[in-house]
C-alpha positions as CSV (number, residue, x, y, z in Angstrom):
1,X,136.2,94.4,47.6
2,X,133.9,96.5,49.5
3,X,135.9,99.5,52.2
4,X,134.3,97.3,55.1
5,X,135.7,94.1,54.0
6,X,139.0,96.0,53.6
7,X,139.4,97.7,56.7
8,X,138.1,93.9,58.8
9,X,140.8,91.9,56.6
10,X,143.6,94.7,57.8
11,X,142.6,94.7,61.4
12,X,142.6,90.9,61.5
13,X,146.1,91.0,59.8
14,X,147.5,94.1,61.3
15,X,146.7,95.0,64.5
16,X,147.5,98.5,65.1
17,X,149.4,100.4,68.3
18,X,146.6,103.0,68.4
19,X,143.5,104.0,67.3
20,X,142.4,107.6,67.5
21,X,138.8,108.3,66.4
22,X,137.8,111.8,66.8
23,X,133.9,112.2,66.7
24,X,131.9,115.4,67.4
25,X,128.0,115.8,67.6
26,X,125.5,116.4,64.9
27,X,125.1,119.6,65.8
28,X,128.7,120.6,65.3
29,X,129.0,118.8,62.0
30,X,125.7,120.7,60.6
31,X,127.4,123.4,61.6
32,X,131.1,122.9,59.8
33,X,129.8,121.7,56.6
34,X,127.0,125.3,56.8
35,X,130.8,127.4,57.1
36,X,132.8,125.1,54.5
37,X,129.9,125.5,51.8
38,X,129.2,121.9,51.7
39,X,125.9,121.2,49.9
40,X,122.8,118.4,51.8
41,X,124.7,117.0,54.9
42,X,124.6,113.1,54.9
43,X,124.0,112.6,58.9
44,X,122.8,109.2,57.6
45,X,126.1,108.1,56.4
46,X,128.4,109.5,59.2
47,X,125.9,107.8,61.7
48,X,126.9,104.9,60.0
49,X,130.6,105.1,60.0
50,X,129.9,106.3,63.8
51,X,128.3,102.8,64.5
52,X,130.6,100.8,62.6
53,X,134.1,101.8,63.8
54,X,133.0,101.9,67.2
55,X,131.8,98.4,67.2
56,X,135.6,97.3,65.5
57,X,137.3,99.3,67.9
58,X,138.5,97.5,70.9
59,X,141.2,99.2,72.4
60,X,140.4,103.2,70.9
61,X,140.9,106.6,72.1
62,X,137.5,108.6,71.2
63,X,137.8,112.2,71.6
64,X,135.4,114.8,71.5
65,X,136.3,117.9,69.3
66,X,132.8,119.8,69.7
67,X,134.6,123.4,69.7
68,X,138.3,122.4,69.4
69,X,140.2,123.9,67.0
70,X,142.5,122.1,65.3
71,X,145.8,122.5,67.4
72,X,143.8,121.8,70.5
73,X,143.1,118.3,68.8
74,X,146.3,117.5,67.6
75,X,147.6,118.3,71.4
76,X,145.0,116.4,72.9
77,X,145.8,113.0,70.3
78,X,149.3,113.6,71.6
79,X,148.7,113.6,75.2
80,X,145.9,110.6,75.1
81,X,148.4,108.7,72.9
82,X,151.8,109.5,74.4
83,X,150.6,109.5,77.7
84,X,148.5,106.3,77.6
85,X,151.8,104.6,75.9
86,X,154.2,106.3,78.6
87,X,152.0,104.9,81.2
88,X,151.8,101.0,80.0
């Protein structure tokens, strides 16, 4: 079964209390994968996960982490995903 076909037949069965999809520009990615040593980046294939989560995404919180580190994402998941279900 293809990863698509997987994750469709969970979401249909499961739906899930919160989605979190943290996305950050080309730039930025070009950029981590230059410092981490990571051979040809595959912009193709991140463009595509880009376009296909978003469009089975509904009810997501997209954040941003152009030049976050990494505790300054994990505080803002928190308060976007505490806060929103404090607030319902």
């Amino acid at each position: 079964m293809e990863p698509l076909s997987v994750m469709k037949l969970l979401l249909s069965k499961y739906s899930p209390d919160a989605v979190v999809i943290l996305n950050t520009s080309d730039d930025a990615l070009r950029k981590r994968w230059g410092s981490r040593g990571y051979g040809d980046p595959q912009l193709r294939y991140v463009r595509l996960q880009r376009m296909v989560l978003m469009s089975m995404i509904n009810n997501g919180v997209i954040i941003n982490t152009d030049g976050l580190s990494v505790v300054d994402e994990v505080r803002l998941i928190m308060a976007k995903v505490i806060g929103d279900h404090v607030s319902s």
